[in-house]
C-alpha positions as CSV (number, residue, x, y, z in Angstrom):
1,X,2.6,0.5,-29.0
2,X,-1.2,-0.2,-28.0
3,X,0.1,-3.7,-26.5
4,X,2.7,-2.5,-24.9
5,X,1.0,0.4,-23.3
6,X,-1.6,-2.4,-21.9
7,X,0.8,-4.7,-21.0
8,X,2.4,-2.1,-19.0
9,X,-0.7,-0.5,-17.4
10,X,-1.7,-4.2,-15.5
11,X,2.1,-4.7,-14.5
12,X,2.4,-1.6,-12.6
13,X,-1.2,-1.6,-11.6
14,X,-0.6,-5.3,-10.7
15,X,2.4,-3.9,-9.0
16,X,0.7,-1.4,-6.8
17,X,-1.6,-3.8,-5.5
18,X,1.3,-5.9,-4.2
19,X,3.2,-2.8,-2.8
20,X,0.1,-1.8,-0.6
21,X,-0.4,-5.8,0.1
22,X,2.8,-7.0,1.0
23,X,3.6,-4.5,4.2
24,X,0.6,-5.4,5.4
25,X,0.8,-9.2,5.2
26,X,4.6,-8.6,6.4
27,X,3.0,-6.8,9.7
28,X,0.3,-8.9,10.5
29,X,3.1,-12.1,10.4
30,X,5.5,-10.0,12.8
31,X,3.1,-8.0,15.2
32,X,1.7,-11.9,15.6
33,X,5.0,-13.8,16.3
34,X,7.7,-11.9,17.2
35,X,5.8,-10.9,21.0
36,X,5.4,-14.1,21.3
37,X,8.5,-15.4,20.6
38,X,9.9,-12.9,23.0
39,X,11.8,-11.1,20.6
40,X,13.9,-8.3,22.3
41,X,16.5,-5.3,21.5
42,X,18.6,-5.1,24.3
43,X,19.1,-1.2,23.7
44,X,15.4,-1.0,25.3
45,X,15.3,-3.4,27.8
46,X,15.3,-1.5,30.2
47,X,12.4,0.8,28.9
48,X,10.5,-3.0,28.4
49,X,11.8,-4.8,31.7
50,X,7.7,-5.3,32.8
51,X,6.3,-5.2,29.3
52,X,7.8,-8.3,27.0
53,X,4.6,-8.2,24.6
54,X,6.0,-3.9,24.4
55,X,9.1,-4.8,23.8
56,X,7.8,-7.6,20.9
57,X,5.8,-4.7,19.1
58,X,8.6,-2.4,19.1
59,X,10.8,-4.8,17.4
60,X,7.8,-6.2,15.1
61,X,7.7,-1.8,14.4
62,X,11.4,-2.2,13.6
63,X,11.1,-5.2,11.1
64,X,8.4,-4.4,9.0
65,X,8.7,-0.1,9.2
66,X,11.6,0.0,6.2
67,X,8.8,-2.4,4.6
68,X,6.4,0.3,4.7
69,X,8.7,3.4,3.8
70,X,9.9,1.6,1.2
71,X,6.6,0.8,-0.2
72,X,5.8,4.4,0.2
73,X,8.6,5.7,-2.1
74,X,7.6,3.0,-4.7
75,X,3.9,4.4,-4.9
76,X,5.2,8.2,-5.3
77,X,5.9,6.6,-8.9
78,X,3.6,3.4,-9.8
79,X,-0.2,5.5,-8.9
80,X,0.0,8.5,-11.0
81,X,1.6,5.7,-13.9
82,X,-0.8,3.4,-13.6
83,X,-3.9,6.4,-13.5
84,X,-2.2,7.8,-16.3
85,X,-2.1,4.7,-18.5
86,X,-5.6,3.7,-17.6
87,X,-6.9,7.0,-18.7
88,X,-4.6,6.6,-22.1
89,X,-6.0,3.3,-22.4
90,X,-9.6,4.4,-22.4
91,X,-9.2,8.3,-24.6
92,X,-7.0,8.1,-26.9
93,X,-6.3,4.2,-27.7
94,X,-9.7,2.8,-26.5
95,X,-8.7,-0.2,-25.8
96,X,-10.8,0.1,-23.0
97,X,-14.2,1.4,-22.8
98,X,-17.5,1.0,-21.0
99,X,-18.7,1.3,-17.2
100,X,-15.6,-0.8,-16.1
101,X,-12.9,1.2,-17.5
102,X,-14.2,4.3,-16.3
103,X,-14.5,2.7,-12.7
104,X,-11.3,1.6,-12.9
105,X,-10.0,5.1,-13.7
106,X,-12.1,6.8,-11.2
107,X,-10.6,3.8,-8.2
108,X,-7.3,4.7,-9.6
109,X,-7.4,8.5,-9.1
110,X,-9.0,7.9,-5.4
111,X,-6.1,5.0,-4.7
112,X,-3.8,8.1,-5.6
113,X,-4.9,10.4,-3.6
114,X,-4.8,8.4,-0.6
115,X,-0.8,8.1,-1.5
116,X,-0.3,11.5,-1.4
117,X,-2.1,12.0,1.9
118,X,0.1,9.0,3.2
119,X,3.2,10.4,1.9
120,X,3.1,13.9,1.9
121,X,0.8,14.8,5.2
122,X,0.6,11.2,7.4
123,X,3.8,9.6,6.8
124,X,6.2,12.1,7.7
125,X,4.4,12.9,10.7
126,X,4.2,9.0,11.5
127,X,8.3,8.3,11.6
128,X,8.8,11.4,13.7
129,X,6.7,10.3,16.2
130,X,7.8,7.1,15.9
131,X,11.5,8.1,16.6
132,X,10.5,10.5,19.1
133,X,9.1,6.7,21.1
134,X,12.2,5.1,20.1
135,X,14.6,7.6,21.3
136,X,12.8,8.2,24.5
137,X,12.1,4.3,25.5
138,X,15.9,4.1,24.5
139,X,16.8,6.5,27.4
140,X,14.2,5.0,29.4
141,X,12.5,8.0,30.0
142,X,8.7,6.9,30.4
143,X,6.6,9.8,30.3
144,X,8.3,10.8,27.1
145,X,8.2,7.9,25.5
146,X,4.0,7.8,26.8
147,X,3.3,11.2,24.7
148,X,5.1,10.0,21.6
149,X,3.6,7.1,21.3
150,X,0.3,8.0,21.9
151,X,0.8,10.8,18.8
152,X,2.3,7.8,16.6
153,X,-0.9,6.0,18.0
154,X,-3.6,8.7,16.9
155,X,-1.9,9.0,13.3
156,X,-1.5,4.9,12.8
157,X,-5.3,4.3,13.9
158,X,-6.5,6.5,10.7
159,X,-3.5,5.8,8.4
160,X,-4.5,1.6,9.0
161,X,-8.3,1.6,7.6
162,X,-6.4,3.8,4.9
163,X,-4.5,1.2,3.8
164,X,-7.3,-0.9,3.5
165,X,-9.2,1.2,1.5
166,X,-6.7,1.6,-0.7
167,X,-6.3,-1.8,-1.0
168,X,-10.0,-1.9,-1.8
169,X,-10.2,0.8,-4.7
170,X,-6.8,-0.8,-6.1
171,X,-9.2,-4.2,-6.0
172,X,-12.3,-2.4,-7.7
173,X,-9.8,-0.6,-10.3
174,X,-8.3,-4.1,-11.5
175,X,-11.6,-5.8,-11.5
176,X,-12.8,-2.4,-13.6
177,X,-10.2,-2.8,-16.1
178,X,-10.6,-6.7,-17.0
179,X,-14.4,-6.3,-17.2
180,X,-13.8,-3.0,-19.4
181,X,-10.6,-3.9,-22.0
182,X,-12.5,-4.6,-25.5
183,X,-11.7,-8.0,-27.0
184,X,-12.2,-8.3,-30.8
185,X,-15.1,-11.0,-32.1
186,X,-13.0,-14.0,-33.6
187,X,-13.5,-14.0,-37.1
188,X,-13.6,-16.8,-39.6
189,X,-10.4,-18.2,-41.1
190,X,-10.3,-17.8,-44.7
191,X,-12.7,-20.7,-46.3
192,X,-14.7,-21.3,-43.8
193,X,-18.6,-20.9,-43.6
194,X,-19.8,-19.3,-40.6
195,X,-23.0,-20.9,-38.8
């Protein structure tokens, strides 16, 4: 039960460092090509008729956005799971102690808390401003479309370096854990002399 426990507190945790990784590499490849390939919804082109590199972001935003909800949902379940194994992993079972566990567990419960503020407070708040743009650059209807964005803008401007940070404590925590898990001395087969 011990080895299964810490063989399923680095998969998730392993796993929750890709999920906050992989919409960001995914939006960093899009919001990098698709402008410049002049990528283009034709429901907006009106909206976008001056602005191609506009138009390019919004459809970037509409690639890699499902990315980033779904990522979202997925972390409701993987941070308190992986915090809650690391702190098993260290009380009760101690296969983990020292400096580097407790690090690990203290990263852990910050990474977690940064997912609710994402997903409870910033999140929901992001995609309704974000469909407020959408819906208003689809009727072409400028001013609208001005003030939404620029409320999507002020929420995405906090909610990026969050990411990052996250990223960062999700770093720290795995590095914490691999310095911290106790390994057992080798001990001399049966007939042997030890020197």
């Amino acid at each position: 039960m011990r080895t299964v426990l810490h063989i399923l507190f680095w998969l998730v945790t392993c796993l929750w460092f890709t999920m906050v990784a992989a919409p960001g590499i995914a939006a960093i490849s899009a919001f990098t090509q698709l402008p410049e390939q002049g990528a283009m919804i034709p429901t907006y082109a009106d909206h976008f008729a001056n602005d191609p590199e506009g138009m390019g972001r919004l459809v970037a935003g509409y690639v890699t956005n499902p990315i980033f909800i779904a990522s979202d949902m997925v972390q409701w379940f993987l941070a308190p799971t992986a915090l809650l194994l690391a702190i098993l992993l260290r009380t009760p079972l101690k296969i983990a102690s020292g400096p580097g566990q407790m690090i690990c567990v203290l990263a852990l419960a910050g990474a977690l808390g940064l997912v609710v503020v994402q997903n409870a407070f910033m999140g929901p708040r992001l995609q309704e401003n974000l469909q407020a743009y959408r819906d208003a650059a689809a009727a072409n209807r400028g001013e609208e479309a001005a003030t939404a964005y620029a409320a999507f803008d002020a929420d995405h401007r906090i909610a990026e370096p969050l990411f990052g940070i996250r990223l960062l404590l999700l770093t720290v925590a795995i590095a914490g854990a691999a310095g911290g898990t106790r390994t057992r001395p080798i001990e001399p087969a049966a007939g042997r002399v030890s020197t």
